[in-house]
N, C-alpha and C positions, 0 to 999 in steps of 0.2 A: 135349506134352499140357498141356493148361491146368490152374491149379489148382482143384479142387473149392469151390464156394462154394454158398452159401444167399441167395440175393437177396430171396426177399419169402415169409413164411408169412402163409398167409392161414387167417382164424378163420374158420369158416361161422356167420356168428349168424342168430336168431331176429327180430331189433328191431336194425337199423340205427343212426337216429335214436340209440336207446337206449345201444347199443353205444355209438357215436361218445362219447359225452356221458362215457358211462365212462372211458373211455382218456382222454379231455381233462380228465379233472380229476384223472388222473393225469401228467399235465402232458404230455402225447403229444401231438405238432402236426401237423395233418391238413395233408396237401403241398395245394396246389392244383389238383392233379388230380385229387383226389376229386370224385365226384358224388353224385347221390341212390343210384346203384347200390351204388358200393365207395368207401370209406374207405382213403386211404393213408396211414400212419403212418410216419416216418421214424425210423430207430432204427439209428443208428453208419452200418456201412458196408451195412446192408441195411432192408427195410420188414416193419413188419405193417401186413397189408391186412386188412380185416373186410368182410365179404361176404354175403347172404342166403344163410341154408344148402340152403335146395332151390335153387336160382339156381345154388351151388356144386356141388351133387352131382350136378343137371343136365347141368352143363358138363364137369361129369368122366364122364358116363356111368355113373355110379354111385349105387347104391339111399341113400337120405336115411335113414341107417343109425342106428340110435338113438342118446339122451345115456347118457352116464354115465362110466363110466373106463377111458381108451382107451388106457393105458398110455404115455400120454405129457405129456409138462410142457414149461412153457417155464420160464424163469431169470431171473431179474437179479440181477446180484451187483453186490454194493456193495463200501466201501470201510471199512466199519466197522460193529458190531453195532448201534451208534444209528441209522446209516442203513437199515439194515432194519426198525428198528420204526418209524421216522416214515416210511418205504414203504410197508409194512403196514395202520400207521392211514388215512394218505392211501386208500391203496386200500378199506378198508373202511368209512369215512366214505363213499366216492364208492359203493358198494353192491356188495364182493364178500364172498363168503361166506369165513367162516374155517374151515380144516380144521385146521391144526397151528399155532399160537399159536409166533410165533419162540422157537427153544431151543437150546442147546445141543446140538450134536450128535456123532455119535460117531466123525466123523471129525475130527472138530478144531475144526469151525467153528461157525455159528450160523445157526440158517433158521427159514422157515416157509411154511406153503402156504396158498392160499384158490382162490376157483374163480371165475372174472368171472359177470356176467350169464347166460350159457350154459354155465356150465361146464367152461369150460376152465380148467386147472390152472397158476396160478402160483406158481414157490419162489424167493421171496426169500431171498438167502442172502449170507454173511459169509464167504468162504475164504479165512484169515491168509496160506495157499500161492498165492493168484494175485499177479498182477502186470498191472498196466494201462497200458497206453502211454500218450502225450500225449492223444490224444483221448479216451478212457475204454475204448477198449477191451481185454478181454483180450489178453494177452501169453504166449502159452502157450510152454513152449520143444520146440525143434524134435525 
């Protein structure tokens, strides 16, 4: 059996264009095989794609189900608490909302949340316990 992976999350957005603009000025480089429809973003070993959300919910067969908190987040961990705040600014200069201002937290480490153009939920975050390989990415042990 093959091992389990995640190859591409795709955002459903509102504003394309807009989206795009966002992520690239958070230094995210759109592959070549983006078009006017989908945005690919490359990230380690797998992609964020951003996508028109009725386009997506279309394609999925499923109702364009409302915004708001869908109990899910995505992550970027860094390598140090200063890199999450100049993540942070970076990202809120370029126009996300801030929900939780990076803190201390009470597992040991240091985060904080904001929501992009649509909504969707990112925690930037500092864990002293991770480990990251050559290329940056986590190293989790087995």
């Amino acid at each position: 059996m093959s091992q389990p992976r995640i190859h591409i999350v795709t955002l459903g957005v509102s504003d394309l264009p807009r989206s795009r603009q966002f992520y690239e000025a958070w230094g995210w480089k759109a592959s070549s095989a983006s078009n006017e429809n989908i945005v690919f973003l490359k990230s380690g070993a797998g992609v964020l794609a951003l996508y028109g959300r009725a386009a997506l919910a279309e394609d999925a067969q499923a109702e364009d189900l409302p915004t708001g908190f869908a109990a899910v987040t995505l992550a970027r961990n860094a390598r140090s608490r200063q890199e999450v705040d100049d993540w942070f600014a970076t990202a809120v200069a370029a126009g996300a909302r801030e929900l939780k201002t990076p803190q201390e937290a009470f597992w040991g480490g240091y985060s904080g949340y904001l929501a992009d153009p649509d909504g969707h939920l990112w925690e930037f975050a500092f864990n002293p316990y991770f480990v990251f390989d050559d290329h940056g990415n986590l190293a989790l042990p087995g």
